[in-house]
N, CA and C of each residue as an Amber inpcrd file, in Angstrom:
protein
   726
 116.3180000  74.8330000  75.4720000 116.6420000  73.8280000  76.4780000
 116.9100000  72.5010000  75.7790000 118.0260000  71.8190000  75.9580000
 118.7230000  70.5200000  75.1010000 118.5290000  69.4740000  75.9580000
 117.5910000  68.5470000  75.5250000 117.3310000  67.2600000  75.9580000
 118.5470000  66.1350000  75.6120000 118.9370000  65.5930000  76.3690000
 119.5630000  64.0780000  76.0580000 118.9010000  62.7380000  75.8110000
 118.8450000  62.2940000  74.9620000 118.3620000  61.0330000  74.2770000
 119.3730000  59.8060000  73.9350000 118.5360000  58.8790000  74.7710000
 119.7800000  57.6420000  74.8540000 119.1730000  55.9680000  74.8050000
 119.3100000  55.4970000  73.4050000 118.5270000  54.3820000  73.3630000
 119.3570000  53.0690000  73.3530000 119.5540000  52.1560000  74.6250000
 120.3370000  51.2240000  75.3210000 119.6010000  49.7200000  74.5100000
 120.1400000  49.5880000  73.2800000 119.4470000  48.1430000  72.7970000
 120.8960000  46.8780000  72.7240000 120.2440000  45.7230000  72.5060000
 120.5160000  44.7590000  72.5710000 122.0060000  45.0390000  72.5060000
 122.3270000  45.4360000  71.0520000 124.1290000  44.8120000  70.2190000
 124.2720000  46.5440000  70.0000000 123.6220000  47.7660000  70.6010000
 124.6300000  49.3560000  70.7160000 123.6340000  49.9750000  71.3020000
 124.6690000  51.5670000  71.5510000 123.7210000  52.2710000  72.0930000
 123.6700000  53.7360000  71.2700000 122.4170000  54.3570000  71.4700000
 122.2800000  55.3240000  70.2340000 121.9280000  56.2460000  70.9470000
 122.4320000  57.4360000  70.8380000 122.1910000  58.6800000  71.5610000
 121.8150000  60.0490000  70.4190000 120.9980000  60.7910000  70.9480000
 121.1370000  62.5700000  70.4660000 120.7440000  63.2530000  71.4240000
 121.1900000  64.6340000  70.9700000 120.6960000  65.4700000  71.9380000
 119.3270000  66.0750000  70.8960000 118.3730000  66.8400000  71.8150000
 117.5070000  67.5690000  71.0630000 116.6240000  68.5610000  71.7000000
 116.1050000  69.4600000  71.2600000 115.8470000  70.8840000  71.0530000
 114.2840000  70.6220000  71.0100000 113.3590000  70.1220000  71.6700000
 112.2260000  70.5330000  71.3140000 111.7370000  69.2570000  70.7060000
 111.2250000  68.4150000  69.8570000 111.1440000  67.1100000  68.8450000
 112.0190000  67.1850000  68.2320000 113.0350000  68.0400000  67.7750000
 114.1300000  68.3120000  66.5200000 115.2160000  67.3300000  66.9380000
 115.9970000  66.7490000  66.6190000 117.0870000  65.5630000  66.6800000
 117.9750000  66.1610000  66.2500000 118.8150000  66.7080000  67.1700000
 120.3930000  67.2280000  66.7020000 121.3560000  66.2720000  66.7170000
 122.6940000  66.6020000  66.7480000 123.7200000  65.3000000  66.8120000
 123.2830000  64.0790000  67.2120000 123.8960000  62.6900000  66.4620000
 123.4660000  61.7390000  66.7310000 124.9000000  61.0030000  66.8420000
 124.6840000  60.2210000  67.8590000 126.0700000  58.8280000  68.6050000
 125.6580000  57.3100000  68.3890000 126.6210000  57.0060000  68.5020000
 126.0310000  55.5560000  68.4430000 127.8170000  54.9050000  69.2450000
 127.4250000  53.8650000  69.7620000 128.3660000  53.3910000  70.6960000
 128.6360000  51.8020000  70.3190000 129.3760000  51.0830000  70.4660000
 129.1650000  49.5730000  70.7570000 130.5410000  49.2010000  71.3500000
 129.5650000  48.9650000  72.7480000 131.1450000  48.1580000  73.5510000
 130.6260000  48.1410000  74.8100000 131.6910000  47.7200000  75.8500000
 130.7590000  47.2350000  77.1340000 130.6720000  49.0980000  77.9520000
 131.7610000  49.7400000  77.8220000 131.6810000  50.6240000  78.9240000
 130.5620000  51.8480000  78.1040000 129.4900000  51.6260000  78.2840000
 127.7970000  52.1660000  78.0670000 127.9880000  53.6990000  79.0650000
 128.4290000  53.3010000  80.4060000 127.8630000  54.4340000  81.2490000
 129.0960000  55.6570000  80.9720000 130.4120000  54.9010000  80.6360000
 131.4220000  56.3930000  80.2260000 131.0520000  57.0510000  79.0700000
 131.0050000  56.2100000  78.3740000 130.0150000  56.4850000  77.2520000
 129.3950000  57.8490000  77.0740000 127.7290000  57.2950000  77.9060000
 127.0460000  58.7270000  78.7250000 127.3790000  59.8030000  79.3560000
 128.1180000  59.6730000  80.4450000 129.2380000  60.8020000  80.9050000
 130.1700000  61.2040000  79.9900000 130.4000000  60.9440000  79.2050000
 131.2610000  61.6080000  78.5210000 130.5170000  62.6300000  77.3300000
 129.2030000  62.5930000  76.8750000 128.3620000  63.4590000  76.3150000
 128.0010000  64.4060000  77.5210000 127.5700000  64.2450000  78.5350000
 127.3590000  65.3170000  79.3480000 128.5820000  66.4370000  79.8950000
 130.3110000  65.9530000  79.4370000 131.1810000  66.5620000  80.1230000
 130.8980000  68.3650000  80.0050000 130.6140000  68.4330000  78.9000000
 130.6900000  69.9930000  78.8180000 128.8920000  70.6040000  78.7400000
 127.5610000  69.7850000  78.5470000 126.7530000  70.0710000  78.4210000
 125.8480000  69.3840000  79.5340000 125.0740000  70.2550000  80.3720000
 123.8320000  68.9530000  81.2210000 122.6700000  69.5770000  80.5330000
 121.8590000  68.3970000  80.1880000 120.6440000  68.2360000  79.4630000
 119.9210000  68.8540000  80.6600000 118.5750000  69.2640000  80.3180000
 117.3770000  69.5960000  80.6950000 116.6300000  68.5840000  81.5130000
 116.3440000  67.4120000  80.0430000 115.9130000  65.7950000  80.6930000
 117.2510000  64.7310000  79.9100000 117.1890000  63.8060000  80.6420000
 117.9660000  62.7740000  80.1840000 116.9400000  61.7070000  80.2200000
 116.6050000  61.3140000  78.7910000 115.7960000  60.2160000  78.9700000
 116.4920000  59.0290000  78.1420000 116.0180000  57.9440000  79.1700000
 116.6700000  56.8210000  78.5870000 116.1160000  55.7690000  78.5620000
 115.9540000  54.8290000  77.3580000 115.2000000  53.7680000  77.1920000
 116.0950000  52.7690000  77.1300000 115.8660000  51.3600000  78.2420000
 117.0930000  50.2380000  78.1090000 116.2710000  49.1510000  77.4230000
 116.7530000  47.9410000  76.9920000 116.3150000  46.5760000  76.9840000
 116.1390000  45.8210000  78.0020000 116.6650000  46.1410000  79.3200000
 117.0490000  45.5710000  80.4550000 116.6180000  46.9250000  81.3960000
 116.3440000  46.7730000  82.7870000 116.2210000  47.8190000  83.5860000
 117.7630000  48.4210000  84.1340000 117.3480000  49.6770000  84.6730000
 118.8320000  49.9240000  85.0310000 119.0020000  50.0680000  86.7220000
 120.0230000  49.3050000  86.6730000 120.3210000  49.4330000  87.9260000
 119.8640000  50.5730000  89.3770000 119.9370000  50.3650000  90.0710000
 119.8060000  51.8520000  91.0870000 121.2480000  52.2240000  91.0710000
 122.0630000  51.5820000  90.9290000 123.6160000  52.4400000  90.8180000
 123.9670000  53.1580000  89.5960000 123.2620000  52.5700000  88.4280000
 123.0670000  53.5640000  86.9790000 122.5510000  54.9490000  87.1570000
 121.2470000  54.6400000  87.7150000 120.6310000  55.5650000  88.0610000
 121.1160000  56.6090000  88.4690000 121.9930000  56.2540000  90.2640000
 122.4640000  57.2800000  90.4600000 123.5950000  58.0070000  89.8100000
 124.4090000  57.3020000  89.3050000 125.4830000  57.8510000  88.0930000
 125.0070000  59.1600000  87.1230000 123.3740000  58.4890000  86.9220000
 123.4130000  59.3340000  85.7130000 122.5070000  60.4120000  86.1170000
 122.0530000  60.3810000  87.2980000 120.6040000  61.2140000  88.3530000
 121.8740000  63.1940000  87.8770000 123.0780000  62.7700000  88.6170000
 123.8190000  64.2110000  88.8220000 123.9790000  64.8700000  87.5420000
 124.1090000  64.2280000  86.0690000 124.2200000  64.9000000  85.1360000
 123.1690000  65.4990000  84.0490000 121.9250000  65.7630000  84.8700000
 120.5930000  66.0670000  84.0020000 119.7660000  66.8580000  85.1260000
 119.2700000  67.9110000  84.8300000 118.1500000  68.0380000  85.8100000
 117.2490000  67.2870000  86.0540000 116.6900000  66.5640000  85.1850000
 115.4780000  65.6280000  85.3460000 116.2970000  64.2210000  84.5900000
 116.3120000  63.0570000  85.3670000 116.3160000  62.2950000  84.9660000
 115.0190000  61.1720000  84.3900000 114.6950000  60.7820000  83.2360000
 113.7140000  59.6720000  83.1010000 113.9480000  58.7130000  82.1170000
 113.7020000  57.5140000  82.9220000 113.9400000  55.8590000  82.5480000
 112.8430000  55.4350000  81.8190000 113.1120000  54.7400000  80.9880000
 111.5120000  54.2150000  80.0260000 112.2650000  52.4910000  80.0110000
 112.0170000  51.8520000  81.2020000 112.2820000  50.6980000  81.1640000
 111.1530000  49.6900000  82.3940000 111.7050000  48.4050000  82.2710000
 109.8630000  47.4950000  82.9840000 110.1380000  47.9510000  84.5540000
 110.5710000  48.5400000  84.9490000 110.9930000  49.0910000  86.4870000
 110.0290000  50.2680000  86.4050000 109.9180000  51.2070000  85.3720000
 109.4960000  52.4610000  85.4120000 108.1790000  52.2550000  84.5070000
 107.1770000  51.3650000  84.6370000 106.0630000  51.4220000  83.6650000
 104.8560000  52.4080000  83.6070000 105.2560000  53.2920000  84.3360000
 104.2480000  54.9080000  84.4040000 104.2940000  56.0040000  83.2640000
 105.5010000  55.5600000  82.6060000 105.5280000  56.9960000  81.6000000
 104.7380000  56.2580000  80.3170000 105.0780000  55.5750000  79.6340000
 104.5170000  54.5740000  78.5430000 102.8910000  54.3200000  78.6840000
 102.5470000  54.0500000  79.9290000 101.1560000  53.7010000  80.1360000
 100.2250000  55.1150000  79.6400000 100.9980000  56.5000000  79.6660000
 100.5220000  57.2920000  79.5680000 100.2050000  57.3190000  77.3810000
 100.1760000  56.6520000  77.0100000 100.2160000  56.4490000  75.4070000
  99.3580000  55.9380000  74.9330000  98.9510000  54.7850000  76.2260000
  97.5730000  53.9220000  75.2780000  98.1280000  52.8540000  74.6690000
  99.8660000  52.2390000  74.9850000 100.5520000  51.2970000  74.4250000
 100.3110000  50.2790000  75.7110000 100.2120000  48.9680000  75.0210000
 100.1990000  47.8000000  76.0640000 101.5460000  47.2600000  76.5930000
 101.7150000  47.0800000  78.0990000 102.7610000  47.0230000  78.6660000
 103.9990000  45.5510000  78.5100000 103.3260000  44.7380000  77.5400000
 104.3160000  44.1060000  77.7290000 105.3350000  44.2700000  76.4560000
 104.9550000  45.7110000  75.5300000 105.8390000  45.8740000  74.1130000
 107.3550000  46.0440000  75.0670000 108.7540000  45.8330000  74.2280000
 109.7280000  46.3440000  75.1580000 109.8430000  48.3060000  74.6110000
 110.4890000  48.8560000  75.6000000 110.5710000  50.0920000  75.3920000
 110.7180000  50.8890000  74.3740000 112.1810000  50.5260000  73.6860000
 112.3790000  50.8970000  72.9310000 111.6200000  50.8510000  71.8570000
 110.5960000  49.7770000  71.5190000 109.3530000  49.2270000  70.0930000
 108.4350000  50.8700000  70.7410000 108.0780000  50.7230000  71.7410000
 107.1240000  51.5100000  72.0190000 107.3770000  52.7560000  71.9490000
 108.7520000  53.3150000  71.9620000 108.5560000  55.1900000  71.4860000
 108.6900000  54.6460000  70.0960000 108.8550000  53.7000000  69.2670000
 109.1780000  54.0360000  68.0670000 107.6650000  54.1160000  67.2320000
 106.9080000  53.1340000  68.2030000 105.2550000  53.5560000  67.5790000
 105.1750000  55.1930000  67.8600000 105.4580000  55.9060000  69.1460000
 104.5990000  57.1790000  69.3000000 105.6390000  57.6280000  68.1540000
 106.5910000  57.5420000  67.5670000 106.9660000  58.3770000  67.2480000
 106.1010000  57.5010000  65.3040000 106.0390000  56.9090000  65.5710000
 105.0270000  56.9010000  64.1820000 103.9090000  57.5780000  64.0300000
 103.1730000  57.7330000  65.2000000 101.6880000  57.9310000  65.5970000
 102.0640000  59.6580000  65.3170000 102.9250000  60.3890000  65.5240000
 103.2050000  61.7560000  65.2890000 103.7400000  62.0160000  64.0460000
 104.4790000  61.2110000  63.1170000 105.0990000  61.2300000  61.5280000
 103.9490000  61.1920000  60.9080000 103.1960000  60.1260000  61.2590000
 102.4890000  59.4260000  60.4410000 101.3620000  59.7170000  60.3120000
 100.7390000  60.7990000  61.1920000  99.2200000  60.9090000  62.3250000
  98.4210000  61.1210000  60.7600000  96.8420000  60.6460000  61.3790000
  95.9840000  59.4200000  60.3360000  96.0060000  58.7630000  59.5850000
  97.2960000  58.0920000  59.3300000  97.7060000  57.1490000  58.4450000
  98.0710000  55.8280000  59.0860000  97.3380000  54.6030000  58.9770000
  97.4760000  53.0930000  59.3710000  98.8190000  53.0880000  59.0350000
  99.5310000  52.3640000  59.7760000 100.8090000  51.9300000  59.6000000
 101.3520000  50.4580000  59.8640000 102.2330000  49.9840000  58.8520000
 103.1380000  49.0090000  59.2420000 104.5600000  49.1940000  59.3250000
 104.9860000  48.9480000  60.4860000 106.4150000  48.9700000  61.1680000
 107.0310000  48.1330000  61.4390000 107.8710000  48.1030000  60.5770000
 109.2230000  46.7970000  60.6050000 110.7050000  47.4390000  61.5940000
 111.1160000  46.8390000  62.3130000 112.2840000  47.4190000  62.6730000
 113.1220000  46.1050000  62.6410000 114.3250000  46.3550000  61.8520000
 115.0290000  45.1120000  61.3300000 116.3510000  45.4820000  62.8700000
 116.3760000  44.5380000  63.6930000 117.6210000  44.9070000  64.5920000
 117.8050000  43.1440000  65.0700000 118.4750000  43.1350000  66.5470000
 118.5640000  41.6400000  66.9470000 117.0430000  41.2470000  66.9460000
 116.3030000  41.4320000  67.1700000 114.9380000  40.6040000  66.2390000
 114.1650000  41.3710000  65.0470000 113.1750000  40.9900000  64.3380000
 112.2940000  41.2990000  63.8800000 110.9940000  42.1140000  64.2080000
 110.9430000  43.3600000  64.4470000 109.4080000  43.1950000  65.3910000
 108.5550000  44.2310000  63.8710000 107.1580000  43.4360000  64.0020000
 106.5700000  43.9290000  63.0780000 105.0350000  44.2420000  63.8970000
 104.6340000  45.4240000  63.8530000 103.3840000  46.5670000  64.2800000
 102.9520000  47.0550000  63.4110000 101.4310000  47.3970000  64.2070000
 100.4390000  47.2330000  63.4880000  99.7220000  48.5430000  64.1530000
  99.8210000  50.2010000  63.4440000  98.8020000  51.0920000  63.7280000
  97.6610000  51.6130000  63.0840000  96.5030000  51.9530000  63.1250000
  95.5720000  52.0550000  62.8720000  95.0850000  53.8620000  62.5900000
  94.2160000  54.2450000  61.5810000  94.7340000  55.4360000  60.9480000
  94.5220000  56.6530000  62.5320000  93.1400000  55.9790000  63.4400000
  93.2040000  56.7470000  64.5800000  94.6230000  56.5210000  65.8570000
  95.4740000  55.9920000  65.3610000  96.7400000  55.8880000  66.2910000
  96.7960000  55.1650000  67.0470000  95.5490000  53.7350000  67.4370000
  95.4400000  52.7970000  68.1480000  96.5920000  51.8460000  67.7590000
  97.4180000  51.1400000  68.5130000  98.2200000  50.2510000  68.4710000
  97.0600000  48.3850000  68.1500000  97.2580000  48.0950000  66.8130000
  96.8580000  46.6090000  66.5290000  97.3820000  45.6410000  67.0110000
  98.7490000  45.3700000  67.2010000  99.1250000  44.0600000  67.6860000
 100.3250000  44.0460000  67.0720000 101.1760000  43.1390000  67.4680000
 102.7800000  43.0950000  66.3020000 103.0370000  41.7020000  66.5460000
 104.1660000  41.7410000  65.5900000 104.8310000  40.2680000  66.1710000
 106.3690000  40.4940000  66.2490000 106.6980000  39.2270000  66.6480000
 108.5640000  39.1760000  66.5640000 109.1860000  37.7520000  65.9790000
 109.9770000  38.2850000  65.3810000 110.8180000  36.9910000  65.1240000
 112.6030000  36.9180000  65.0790000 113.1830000  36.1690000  64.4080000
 114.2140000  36.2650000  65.0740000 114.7900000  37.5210000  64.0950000
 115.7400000  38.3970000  63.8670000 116.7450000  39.6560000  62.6820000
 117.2170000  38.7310000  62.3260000 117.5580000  39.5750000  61.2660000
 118.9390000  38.9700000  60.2630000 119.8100000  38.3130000  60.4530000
 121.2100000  39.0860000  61.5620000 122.0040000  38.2510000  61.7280000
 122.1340000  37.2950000  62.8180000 120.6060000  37.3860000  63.4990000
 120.2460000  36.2640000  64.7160000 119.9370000  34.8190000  64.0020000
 119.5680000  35.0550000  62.9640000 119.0180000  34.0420000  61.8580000
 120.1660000  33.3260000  61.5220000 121.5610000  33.6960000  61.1450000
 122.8820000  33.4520000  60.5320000 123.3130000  33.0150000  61.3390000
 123.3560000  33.7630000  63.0360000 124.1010000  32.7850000  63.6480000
 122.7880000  31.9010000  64.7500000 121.9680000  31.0650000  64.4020000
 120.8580000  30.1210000  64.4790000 121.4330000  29.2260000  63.8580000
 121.6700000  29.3640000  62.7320000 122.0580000  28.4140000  61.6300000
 123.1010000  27.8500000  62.1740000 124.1760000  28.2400000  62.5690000
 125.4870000  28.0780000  62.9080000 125.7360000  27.9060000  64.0150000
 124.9950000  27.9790000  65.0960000 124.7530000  27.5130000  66.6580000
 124.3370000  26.3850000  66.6740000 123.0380000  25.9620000  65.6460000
 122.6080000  24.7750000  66.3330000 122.7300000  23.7160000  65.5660000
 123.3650000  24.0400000  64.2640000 123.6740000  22.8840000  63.4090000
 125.2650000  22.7850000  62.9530000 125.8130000  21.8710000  63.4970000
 127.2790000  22.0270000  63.5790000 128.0330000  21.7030000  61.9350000
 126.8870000  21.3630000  61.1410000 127.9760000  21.4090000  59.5430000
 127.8160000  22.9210000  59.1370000 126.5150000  23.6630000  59.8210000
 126.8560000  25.0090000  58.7850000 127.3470000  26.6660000  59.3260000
 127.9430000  27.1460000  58.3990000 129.2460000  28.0370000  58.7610000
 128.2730000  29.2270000  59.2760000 128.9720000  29.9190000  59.7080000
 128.4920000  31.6340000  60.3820000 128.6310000  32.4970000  59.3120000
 128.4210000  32.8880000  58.5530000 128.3600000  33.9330000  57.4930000
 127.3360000  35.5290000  58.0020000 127.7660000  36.5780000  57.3620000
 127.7830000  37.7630000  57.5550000 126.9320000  38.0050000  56.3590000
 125.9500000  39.5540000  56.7910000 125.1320000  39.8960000  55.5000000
 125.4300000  39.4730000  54.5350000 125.4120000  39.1560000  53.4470000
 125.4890000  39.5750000  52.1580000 125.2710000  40.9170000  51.1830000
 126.2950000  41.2970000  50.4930000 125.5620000  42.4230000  49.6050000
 124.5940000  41.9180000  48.7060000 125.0790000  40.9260000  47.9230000
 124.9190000  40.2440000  46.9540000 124.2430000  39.3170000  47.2580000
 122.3740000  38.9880000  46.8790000 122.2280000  37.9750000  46.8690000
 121.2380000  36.6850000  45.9540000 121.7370000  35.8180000  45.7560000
 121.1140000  34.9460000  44.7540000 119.9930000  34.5800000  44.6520000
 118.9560000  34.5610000  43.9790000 118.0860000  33.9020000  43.9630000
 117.6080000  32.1370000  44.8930000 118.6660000  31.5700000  44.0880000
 118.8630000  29.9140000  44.0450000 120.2460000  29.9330000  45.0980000
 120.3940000  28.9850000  45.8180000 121.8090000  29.0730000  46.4790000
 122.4540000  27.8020000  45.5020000 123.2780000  27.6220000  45.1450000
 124.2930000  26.5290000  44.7580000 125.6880000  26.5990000  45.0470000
 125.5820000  26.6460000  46.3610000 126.8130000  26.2770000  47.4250000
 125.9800000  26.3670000  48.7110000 126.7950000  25.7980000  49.4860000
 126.4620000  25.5420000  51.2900000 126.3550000  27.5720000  51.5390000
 126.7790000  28.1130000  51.5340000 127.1940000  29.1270000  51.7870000
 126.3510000  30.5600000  51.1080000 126.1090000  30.4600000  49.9190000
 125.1610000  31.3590000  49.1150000 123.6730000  30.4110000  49.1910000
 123.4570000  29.1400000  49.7030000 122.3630000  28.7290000  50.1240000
 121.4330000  29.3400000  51.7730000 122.5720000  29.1800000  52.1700000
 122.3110000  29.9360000  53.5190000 122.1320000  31.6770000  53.1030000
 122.9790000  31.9530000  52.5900000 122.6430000  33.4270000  52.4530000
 121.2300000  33.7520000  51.6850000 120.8420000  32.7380000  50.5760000
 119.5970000  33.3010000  49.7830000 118.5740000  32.8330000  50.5650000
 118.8920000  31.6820000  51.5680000 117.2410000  31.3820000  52.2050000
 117.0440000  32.3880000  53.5900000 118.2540000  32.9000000  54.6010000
 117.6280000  33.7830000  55.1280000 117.5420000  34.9860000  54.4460000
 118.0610000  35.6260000  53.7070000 117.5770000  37.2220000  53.2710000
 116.1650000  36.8870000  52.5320000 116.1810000  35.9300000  51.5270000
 114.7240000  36.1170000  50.5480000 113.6190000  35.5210000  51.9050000
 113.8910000  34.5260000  52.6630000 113.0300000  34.3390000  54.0100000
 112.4050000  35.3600000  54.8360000 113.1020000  36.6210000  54.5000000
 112.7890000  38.0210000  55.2060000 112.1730000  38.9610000  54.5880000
 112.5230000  38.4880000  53.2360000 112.0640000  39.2180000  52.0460000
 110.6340000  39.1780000  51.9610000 110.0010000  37.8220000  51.8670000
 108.8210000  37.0310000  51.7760000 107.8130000  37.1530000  52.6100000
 108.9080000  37.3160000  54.1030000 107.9220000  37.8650000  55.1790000
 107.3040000  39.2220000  55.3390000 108.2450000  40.1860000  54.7650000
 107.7660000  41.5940000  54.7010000 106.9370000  41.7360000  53.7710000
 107.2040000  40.9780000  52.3890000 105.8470000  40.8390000  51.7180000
 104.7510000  40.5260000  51.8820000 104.3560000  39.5710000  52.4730000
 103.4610000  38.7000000  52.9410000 102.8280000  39.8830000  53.7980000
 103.5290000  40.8490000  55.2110000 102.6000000  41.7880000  55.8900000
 102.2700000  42.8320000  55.2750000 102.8150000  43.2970000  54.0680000
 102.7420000  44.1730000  53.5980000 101.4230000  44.0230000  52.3050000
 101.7590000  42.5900000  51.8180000  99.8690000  42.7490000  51.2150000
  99.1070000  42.4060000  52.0790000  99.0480000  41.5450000  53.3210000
  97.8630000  41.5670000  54.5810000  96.7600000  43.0490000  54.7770000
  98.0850000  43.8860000  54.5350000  97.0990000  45.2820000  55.0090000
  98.0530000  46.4860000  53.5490000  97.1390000  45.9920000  52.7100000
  98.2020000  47.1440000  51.6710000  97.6610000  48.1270000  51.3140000
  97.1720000  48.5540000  52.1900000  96.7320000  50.3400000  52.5840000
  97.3340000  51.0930000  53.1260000  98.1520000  50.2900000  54.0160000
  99.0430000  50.9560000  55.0440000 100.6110000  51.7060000  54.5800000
 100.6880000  52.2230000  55.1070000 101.9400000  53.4140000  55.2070000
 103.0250000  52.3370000  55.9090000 104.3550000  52.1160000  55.1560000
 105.1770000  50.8580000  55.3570000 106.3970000  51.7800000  55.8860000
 106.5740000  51.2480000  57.1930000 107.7740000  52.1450000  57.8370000
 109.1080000  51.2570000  58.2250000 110.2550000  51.5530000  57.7800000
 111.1730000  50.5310000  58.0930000 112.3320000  51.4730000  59.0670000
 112.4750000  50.6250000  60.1750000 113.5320000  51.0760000  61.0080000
 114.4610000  50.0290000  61.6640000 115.4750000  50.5140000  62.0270000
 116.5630000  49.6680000  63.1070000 117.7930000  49.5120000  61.9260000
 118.9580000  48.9360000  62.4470000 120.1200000  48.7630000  61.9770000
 120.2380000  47.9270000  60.2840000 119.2670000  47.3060000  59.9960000
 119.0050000  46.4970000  58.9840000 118.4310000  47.4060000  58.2100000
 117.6380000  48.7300000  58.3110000 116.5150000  48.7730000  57.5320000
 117.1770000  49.1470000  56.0270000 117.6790000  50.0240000  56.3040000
 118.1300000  50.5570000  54.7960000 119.2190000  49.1260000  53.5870000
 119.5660000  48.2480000  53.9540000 119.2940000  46.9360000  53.5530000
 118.4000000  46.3400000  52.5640000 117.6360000  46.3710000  53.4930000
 116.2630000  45.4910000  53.1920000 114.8930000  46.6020000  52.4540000
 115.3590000  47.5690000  52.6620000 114.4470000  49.0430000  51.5930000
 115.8370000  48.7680000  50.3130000 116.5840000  48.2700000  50.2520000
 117.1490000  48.9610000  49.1450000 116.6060000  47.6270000  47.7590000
 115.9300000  46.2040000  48.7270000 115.6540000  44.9790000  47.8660000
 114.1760000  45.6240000  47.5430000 113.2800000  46.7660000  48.1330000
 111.7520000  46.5030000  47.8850000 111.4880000  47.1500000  46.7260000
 110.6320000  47.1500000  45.9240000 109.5140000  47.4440000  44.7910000
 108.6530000  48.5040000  45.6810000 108.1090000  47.6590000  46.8280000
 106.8430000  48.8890000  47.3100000 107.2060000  50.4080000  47.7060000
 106.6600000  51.2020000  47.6890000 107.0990000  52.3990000  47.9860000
 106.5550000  52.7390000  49.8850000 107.8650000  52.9060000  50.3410000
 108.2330000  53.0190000  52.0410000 109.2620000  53.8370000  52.4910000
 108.8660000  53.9600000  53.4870000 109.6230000  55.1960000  54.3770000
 110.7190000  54.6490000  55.0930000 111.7660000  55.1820000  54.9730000
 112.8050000  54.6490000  56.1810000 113.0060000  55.5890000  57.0460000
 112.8500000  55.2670000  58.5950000 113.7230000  56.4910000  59.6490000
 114.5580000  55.8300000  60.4300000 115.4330000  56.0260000  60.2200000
 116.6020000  55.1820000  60.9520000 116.6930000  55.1710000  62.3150000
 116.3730000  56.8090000  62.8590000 116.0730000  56.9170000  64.8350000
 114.9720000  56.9620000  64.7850000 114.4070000  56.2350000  64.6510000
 112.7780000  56.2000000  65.0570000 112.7460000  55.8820000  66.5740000
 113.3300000  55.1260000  67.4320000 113.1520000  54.9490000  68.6300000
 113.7440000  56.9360000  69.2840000 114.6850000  57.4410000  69.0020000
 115.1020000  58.5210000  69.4800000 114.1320000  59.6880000  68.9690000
 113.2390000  59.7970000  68.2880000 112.3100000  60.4900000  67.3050000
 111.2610000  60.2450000  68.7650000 111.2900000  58.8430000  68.6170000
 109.9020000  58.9990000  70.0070000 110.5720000  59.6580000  71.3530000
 111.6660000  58.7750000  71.6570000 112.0880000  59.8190000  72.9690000
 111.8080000  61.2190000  72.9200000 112.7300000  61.9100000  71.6200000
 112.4940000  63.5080000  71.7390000 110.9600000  64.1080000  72.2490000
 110.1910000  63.2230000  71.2500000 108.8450000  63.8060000  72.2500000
 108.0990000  63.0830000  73.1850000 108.6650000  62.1750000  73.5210000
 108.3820000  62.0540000  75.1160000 108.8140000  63.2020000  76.0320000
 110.2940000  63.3930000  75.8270000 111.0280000  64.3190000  76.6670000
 109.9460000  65.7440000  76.4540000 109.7040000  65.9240000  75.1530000
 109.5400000  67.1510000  74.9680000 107.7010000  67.5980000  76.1890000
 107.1400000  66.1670000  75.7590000 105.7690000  66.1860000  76.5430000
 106.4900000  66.5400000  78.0930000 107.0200000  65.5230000  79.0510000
 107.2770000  65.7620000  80.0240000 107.8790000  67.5560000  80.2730000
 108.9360000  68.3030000  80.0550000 108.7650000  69.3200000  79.7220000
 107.9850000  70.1920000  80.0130000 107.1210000  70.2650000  78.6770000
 106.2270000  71.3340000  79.1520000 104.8990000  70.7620000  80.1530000
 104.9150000  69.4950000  80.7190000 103.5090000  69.1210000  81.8130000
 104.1200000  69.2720000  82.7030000 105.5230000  68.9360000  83.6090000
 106.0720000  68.8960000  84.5310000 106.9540000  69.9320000  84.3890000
 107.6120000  70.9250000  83.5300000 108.9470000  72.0030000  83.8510000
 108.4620000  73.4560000  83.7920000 108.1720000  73.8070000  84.8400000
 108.0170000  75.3930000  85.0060000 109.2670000  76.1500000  84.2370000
């Protein structure tokens, strides 16, 4: 039985289908039309469950759009705060942070963890080797940082990652680039000796980036938010599907 998995964040949207926890094909989208998008993975296949985690809630007209192409439809957004509560996660994480813990709490199980997910913000979590959620924080991502710079101070330019980056900046331009990347750099250091016992997990659109600058030895999973869906879906399933 093939689950649909569909994670609706800020700047794309990331989809797989999957088999049980297993993560088969993986999508990724960026553009406004989201819901053809979706229908258009279901044309020849209807999932079992369609679960979907937004940044934003979804409409009741989403809903019904997407109710006909799944037997079971389920939403993991602040409209629907019943499935999540079932985890032991506190309700004001946004959705998507929160399957990406369960899906640590199952990679990772008795191992404390720190979780970076580099995307439009920063969010950094904190699990504990019995799977209790510690606390996290947020700050602004990478290229929210670049264009900060360039929003609110009108001499300096909008610049894009860098591959390449300097130590020292000596230009307007490789200054900006070395103080936010090593600024991010410093910060992951900094949580990473706070608790340097812990099992260092890096996810979201940035991560493999910012693993390719570290020394410490860490894990990257790139769908970690779709890793948790699969077994969400997979729990619902077998508690609710005869």
């Amino acid at each position: 039985m093939a689950n649909l998995l569909i994670e609706i964040g800020n700047t794309a949207l990331k989809a797989a289908w999957s088999e049980g926890v297993t993560l088969g094909k993986t999508f990724r989208y960026q553009g406004e039309k989201l819901f053809e998008f979706i229908l258009s993975l279901t044309e020849k296949e209807k999932p079992v469950v369609m679960a979907v985690v937004c940044v934003r809630p979804l409409s009741a007209d989403e809903e019904a759009l997407l109710r006909p192409e799944c037997r079971h439809l389920m939403v993991l957004d602040s409209a629907h705060p019943d499935i999540l509560q079932r985890y032991g996660l506190p309700d004001y994480l946004s959705y998507d942070r929160a399957a990406s813990l369960i899906a640590v709490r199952y990679l990772f199980k008795g191992k404390a963890c720190t979780v970076f997910d580099f995307g439009t913000t920063l969010t950094i979590d904190f699990i504990d080797a019995d799977g209790l959620y510690r606390g996290g924080n947020v700050s602004p991502g990478c290229r929210t940082r670049f264009k900060a710079l360039n929003r609110y101070s009108r001499a300096l330019p909008l610049l894009n990652t860098p591959e390449r980056v300097p130590h020292e900046g000596h230009s307007v331009e490789s200054s900006i680039e070395a103080g936010v990347v090593s600024g991010i750099m410093f910060e992951i250091s900094g949580y990473i000796g706070a608790r340097s016992g812990n099992v260092v997990v890096f996810t979201g659109g940035d991560a493999i980036y910012f693993a390719k600058r570290m020394k410490n030895s860490i894990f990257v999973v790139c769908n970690l938010g779709l890793v948790g869906l699969a077994l969400i879906s997979d729990d619902y399933v077998e508690k609710n599907i005869v």
